[in-house]
Biopython code that builds the backbone (N, CA, C, O; Angstrom):
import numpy as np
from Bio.PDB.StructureBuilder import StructureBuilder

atoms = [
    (1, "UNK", "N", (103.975, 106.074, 122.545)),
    (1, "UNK", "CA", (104.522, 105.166, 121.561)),
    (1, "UNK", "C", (104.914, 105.974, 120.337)),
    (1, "UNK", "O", (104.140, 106.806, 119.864)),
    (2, "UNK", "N", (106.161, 105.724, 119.802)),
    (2, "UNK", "CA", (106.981, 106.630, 118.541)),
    (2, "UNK", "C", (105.976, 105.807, 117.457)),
    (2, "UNK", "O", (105.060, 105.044, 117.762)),
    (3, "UNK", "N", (106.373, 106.151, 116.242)),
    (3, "UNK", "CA", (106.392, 105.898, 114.915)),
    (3, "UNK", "C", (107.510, 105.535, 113.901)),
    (3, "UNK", "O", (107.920, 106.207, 112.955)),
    (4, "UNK", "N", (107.859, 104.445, 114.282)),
    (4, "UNK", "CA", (109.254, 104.773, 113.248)),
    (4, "UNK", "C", (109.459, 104.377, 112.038)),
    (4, "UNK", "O", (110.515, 104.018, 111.517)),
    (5, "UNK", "N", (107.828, 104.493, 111.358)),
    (5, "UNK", "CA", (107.882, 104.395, 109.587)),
    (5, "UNK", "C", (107.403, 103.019, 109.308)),
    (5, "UNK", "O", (107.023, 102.238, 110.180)),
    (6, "UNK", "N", (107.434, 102.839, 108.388)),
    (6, "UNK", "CA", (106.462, 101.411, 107.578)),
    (6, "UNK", "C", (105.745, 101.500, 106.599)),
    (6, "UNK", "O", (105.691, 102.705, 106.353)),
    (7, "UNK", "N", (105.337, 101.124, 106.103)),
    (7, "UNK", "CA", (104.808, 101.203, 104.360)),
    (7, "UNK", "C", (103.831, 99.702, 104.771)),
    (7, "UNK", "O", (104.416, 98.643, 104.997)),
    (8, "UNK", "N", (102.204, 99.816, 104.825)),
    (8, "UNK", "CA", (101.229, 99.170, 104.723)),
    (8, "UNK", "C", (101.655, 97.959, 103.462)),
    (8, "UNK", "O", (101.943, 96.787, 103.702)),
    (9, "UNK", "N", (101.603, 98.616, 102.062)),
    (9, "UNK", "CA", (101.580, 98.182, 101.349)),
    (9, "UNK", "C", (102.585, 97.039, 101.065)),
    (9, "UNK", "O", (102.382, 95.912, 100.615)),
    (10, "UNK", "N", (104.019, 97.806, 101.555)),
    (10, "UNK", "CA", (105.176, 95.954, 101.512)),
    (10, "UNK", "C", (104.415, 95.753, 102.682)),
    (10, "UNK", "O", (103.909, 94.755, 102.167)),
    (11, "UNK", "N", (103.937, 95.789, 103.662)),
    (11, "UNK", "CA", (103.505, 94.254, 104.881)),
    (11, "UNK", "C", (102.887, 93.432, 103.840)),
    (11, "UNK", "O", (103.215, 92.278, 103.561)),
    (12, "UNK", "N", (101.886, 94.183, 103.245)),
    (12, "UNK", "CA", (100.515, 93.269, 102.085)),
    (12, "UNK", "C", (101.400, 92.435, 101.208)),
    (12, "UNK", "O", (101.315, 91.235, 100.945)),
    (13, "UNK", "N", (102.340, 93.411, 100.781)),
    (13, "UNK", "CA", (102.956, 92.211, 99.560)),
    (13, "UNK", "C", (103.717, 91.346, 100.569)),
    (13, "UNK", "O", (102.930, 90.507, 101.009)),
    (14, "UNK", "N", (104.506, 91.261, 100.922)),
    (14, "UNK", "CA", (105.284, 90.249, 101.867)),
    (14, "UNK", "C", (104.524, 89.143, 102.413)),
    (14, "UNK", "O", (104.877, 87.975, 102.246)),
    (15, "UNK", "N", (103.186, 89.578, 103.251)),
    (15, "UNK", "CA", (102.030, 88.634, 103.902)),
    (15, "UNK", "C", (101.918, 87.515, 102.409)),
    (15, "UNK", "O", (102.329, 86.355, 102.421)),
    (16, "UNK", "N", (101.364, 88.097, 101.376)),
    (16, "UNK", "CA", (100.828, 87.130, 99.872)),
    (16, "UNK", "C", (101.897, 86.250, 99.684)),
    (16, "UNK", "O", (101.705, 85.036, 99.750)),
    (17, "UNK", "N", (103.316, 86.854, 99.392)),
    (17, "UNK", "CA", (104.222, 86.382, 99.118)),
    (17, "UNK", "C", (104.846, 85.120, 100.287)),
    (17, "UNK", "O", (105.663, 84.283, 99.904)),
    (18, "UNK", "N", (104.408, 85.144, 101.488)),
    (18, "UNK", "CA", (104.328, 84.169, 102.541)),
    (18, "UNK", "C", (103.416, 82.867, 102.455)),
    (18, "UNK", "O", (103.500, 81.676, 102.754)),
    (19, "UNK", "N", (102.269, 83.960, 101.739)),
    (19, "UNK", "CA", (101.592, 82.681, 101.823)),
    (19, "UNK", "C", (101.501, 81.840, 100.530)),
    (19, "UNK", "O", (100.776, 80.846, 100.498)),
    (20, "UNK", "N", (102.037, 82.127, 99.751)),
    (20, "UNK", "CA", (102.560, 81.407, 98.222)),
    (20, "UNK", "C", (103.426, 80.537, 98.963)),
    (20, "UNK", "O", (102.891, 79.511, 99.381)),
    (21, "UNK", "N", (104.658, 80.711, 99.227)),
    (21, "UNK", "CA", (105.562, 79.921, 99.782)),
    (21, "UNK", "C", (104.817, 78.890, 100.909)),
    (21, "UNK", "O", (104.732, 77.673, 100.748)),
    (22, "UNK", "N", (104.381, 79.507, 101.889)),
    (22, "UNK", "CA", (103.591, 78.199, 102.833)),
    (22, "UNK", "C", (102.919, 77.307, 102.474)),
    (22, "UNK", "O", (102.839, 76.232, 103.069)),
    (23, "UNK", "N", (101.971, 77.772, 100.833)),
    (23, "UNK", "CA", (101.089, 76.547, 100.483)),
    (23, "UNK", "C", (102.152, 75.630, 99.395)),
    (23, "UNK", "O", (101.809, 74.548, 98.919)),
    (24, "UNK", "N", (103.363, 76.227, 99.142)),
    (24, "UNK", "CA", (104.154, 75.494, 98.036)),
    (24, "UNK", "C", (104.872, 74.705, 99.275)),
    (24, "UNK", "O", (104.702, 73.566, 98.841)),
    (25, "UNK", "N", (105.386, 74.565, 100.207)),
    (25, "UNK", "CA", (105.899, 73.900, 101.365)),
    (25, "UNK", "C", (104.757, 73.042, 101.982)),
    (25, "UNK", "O", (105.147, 71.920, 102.304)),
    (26, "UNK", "N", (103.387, 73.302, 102.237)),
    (26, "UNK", "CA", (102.536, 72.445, 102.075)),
    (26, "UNK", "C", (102.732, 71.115, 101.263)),
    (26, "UNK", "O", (102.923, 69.984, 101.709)),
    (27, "UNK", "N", (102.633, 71.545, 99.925)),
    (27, "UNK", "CA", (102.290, 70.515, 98.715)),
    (27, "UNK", "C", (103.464, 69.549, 99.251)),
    (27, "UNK", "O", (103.335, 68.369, 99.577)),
    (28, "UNK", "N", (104.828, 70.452, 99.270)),
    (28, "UNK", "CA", (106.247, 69.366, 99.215)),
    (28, "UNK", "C", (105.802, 68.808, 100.200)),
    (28, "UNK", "O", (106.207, 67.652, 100.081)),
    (29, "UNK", "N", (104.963, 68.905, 101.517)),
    (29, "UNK", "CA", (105.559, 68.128, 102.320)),
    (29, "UNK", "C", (104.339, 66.707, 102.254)),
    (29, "UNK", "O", (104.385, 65.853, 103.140)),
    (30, "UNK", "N", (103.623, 66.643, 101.465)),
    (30, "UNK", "CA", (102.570, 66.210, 100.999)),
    (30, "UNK", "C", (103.406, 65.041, 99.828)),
    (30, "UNK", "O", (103.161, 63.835, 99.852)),
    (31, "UNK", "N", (104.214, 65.559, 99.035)),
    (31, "UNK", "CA", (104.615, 65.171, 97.997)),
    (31, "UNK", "C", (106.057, 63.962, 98.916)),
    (31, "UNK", "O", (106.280, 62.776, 98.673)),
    (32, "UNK", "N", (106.757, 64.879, 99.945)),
    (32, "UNK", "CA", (107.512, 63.994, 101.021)),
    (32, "UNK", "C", (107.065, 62.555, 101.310)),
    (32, "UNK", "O", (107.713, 61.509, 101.360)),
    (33, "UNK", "N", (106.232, 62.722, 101.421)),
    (33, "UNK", "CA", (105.106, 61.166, 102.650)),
    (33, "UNK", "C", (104.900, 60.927, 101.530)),
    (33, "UNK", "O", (104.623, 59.763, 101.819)),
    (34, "UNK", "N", (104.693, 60.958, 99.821)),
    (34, "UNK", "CA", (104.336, 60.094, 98.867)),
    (34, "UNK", "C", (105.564, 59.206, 98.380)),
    (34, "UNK", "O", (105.659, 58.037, 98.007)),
    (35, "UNK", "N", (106.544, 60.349, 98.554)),
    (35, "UNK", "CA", (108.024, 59.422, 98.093)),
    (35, "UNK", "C", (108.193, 58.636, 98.991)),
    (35, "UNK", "O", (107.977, 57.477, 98.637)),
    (36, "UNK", "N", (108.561, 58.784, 100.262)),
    (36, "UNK", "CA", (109.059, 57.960, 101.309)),
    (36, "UNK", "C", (107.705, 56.610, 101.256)),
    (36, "UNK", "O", (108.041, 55.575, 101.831)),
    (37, "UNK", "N", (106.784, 56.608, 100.843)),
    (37, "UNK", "CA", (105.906, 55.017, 101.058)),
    (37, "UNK", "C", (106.245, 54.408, 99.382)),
    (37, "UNK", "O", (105.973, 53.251, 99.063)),
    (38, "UNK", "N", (106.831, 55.338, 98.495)),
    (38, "UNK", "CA", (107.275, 54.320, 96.857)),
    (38, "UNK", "C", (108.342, 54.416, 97.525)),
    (38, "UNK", "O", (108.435, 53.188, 97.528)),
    (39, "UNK", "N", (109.185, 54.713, 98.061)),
    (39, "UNK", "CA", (110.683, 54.041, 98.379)),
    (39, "UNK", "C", (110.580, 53.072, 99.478)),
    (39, "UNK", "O", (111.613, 52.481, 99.792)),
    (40, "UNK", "N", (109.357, 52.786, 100.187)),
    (40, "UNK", "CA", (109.141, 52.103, 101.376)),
    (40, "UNK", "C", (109.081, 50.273, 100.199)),
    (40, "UNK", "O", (109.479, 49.110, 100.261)),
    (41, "UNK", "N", (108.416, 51.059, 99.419)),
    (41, "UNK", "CA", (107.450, 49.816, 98.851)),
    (41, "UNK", "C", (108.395, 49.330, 97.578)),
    (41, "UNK", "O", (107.828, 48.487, 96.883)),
    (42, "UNK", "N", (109.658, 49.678, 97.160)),
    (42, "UNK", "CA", (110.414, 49.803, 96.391)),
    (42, "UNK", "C", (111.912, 49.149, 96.911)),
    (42, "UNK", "O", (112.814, 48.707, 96.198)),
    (43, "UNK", "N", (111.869, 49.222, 98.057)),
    (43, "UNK", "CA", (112.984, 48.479, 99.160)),
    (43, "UNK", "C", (113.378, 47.366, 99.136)),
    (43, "UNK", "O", (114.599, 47.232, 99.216)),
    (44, "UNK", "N", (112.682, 46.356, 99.040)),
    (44, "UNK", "CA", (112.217, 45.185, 98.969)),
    (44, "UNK", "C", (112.735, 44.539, 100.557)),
    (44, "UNK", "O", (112.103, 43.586, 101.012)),
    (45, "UNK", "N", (113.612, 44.974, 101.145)),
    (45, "UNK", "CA", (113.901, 44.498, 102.642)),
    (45, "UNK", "C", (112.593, 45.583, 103.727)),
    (45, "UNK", "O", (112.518, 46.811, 103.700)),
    (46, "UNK", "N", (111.844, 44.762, 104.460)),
    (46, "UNK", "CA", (110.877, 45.331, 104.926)),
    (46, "UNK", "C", (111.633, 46.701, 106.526)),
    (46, "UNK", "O", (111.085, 47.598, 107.167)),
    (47, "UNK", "N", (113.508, 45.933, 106.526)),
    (47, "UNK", "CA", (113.914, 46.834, 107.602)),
    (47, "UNK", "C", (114.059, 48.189, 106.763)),
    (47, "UNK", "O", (113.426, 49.161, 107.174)),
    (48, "UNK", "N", (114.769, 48.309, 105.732)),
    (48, "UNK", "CA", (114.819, 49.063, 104.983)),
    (48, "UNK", "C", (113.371, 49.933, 104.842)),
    (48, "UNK", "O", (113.123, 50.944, 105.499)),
    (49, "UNK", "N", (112.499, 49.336, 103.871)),
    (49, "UNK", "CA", (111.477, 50.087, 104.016)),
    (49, "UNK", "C", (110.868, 50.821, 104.829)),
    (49, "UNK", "O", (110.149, 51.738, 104.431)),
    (50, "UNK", "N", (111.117, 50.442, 106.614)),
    (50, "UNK", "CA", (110.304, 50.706, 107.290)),
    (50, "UNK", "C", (111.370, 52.218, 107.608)),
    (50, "UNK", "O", (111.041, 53.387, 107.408)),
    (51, "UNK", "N", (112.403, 51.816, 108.033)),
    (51, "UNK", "CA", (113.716, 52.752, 107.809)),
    (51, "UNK", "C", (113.209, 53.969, 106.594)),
    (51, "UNK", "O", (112.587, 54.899, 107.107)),
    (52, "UNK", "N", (113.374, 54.054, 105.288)),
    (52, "UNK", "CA", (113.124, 54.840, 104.609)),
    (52, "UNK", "C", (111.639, 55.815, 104.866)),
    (52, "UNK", "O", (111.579, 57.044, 104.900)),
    (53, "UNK", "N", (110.365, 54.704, 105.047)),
    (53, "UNK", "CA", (109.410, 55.322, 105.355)),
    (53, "UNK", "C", (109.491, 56.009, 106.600)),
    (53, "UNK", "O", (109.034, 57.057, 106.145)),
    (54, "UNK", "N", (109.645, 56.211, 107.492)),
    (54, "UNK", "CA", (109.971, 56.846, 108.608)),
    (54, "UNK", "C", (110.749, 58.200, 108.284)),
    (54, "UNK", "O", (110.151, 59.265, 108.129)),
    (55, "UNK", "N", (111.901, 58.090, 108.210)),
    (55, "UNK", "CA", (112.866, 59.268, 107.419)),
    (55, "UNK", "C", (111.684, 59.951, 106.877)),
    (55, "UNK", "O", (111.041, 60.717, 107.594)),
    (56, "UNK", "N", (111.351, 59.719, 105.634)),
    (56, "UNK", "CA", (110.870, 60.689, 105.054)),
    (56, "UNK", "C", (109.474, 61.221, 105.700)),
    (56, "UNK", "O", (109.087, 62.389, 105.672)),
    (57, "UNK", "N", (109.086, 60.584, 106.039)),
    (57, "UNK", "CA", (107.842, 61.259, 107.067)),
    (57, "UNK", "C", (107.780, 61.915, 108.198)),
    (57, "UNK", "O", (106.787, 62.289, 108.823)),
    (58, "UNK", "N", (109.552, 62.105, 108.560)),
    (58, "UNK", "CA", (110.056, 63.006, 109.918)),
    (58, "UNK", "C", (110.176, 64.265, 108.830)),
    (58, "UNK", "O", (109.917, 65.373, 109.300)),
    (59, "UNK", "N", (110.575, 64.197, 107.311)),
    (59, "UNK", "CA", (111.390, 65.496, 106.754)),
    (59, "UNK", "C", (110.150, 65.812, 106.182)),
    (59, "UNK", "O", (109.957, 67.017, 106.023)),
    (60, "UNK", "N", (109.284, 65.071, 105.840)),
    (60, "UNK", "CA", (108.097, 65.822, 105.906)),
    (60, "UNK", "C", (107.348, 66.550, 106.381)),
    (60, "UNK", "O", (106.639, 67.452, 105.934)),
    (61, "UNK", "N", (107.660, 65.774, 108.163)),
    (61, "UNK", "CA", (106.715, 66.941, 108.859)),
    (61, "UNK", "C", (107.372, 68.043, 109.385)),
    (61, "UNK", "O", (106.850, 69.022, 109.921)),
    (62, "UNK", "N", (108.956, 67.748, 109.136)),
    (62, "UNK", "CA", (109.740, 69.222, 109.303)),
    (62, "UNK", "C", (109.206, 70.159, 108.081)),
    (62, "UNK", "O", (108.982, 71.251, 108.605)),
    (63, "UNK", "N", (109.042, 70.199, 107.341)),
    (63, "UNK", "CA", (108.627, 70.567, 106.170)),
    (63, "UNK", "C", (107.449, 71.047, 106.372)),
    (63, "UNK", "O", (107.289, 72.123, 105.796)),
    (64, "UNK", "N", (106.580, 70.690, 106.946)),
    (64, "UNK", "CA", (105.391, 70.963, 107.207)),
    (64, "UNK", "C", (104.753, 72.154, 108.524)),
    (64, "UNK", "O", (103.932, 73.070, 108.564)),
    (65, "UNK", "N", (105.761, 71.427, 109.545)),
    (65, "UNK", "CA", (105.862, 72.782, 110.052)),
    (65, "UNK", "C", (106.624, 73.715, 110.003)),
    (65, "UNK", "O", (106.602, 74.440, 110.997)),
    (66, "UNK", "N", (107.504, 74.061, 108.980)),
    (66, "UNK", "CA", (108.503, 74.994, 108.171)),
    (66, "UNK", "C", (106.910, 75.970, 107.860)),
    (66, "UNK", "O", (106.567, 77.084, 108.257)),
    (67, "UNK", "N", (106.283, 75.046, 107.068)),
    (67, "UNK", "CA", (105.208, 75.753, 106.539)),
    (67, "UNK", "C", (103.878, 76.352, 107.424)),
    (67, "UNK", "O", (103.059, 77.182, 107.031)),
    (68, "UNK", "N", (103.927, 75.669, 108.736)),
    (68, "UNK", "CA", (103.005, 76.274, 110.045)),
    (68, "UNK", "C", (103.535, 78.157, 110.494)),
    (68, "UNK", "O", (102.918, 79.216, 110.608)),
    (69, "UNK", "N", (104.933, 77.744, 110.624)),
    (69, "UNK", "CA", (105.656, 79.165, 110.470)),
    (69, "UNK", "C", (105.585, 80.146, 110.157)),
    (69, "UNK", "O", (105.351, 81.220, 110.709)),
    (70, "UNK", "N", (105.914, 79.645, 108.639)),
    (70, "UNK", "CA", (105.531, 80.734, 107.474)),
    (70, "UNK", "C", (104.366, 81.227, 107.109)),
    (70, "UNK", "O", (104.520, 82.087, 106.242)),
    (71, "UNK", "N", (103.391, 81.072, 107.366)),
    (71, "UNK", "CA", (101.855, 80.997, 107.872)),
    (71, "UNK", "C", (101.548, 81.789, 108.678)),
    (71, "UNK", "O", (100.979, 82.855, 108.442)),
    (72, "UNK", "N", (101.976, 81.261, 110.033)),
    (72, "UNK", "CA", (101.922, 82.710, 110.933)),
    (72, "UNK", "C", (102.635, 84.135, 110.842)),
    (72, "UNK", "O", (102.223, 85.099, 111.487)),
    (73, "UNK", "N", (104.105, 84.209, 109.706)),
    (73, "UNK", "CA", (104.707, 85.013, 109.689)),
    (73, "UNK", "C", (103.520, 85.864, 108.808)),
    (73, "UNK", "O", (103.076, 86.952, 109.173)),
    (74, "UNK", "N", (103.113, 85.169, 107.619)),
    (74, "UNK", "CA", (102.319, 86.214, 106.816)),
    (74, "UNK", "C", (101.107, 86.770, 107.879)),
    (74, "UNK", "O", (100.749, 87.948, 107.844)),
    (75, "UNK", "N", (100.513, 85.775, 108.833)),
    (75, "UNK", "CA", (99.488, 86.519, 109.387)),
    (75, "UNK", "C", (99.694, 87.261, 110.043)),
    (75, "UNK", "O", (98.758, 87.952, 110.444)),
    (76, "UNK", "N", (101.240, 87.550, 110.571)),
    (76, "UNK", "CA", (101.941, 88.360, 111.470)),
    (76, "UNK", "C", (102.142, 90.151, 110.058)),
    (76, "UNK", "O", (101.948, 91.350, 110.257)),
    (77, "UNK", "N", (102.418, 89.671, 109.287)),
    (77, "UNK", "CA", (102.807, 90.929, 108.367)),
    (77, "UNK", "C", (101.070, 91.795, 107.912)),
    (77, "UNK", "O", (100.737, 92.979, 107.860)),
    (78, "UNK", "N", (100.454, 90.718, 107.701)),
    (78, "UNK", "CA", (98.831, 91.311, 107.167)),
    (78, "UNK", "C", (98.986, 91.936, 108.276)),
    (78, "UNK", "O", (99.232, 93.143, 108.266)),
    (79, "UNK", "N", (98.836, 91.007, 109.799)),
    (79, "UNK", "CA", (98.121, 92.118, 110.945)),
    (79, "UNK", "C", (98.525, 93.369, 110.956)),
    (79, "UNK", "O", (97.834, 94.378, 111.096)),
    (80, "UNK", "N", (100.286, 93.230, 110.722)),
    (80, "UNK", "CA", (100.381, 94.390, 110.981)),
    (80, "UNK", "C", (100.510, 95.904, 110.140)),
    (80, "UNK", "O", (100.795, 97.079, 110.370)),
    (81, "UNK", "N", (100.028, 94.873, 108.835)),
    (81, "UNK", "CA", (99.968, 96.250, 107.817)),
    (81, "UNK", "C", (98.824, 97.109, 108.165)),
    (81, "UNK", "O", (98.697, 98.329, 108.059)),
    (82, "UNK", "N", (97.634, 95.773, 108.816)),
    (82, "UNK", "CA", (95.944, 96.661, 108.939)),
    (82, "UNK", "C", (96.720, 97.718, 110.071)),
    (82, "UNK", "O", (96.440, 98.914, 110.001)),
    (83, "UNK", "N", (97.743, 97.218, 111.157)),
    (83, "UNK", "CA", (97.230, 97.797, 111.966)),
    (83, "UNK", "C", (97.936, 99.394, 112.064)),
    (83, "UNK", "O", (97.559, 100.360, 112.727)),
    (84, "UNK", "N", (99.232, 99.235, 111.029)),
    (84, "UNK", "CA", (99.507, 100.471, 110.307)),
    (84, "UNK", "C", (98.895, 101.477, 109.589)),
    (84, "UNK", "O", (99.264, 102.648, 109.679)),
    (85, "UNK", "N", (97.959, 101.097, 108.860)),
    (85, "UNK", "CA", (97.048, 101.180, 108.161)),
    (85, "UNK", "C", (96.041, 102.283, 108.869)),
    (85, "UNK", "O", (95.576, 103.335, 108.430)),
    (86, "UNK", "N", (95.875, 101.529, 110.313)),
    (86, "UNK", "CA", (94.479, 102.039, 110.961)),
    (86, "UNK", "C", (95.440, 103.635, 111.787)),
    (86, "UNK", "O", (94.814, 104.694, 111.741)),
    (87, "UNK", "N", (96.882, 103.655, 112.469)),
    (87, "UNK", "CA", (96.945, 104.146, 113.050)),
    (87, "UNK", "C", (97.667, 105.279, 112.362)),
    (87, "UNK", "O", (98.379, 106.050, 113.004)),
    (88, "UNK", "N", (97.533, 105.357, 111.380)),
    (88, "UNK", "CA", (98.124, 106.430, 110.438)),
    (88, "UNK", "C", (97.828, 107.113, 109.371)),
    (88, "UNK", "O", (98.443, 108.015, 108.801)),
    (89, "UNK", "N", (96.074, 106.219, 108.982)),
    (89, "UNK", "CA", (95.239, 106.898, 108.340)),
    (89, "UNK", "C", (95.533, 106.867, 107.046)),
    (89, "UNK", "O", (94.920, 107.440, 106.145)),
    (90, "UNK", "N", (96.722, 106.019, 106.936)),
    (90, "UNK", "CA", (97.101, 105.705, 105.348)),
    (90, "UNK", "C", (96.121, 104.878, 104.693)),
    (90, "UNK", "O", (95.580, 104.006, 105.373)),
    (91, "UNK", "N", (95.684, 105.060, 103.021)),
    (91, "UNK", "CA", (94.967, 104.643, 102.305)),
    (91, "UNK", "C", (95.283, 103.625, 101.608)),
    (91, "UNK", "O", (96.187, 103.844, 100.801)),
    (92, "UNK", "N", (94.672, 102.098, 101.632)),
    (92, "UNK", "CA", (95.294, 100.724, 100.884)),
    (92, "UNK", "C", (95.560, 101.187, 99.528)),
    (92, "UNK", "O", (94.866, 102.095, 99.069)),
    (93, "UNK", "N", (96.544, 100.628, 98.800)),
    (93, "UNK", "CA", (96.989, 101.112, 97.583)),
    (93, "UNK", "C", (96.178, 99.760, 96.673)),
    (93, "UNK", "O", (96.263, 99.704, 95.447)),
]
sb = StructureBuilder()
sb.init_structure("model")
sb.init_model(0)
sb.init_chain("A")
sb.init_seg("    ")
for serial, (resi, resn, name, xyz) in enumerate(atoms, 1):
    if name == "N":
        sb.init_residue(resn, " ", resi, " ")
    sb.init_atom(name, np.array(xyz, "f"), 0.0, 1.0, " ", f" {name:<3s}", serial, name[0])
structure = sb.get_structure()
């Protein structure tokens, strides 16, 4: 198996920086399912409402697993900074 370069340290920052974004895509999609039941409840036609609430609780959970993703991508970048890390004897900065 070659080596063809990598820097430990951007995996580390990139992994953090993943997971900032995943828990801020969290919140939205949290914040999603709060709008869609005040626009449910704000409708005043119950087809409507049920219509709106739905919608937004599909783009929520797209949203949500946007953020399952991004989650694994950072745990994908940590792993592989350790595992740079281990096979090259480089020192965490």
């Amino acid at each position: 198996m070659g080596f063809a370069g990598g820097d430990p340290h951007t995996l580390a920052t990139v992994a953090t920086g993943l997971d900032h974004l995943s828990a801020d895509l969290s919140r939205d999609a949290s914040q999603v399912a709060t709008q869609g039941k005040s626009a449910a409840s704000a409708a005043g036609d119950a087809q409507v409402a049920d219509l709106a609430e739905t919608a937004l609780a599909a783009i929520g959970g797209v949203v949500l697993a946007t953020a399952t993703i991004v989650q694994g991508l950072s745990e994908g970048s940590s792993t592989a900074g350790t595992q740079l890390r281990r096979a090259t004897g480089m020192v965490p900065q």
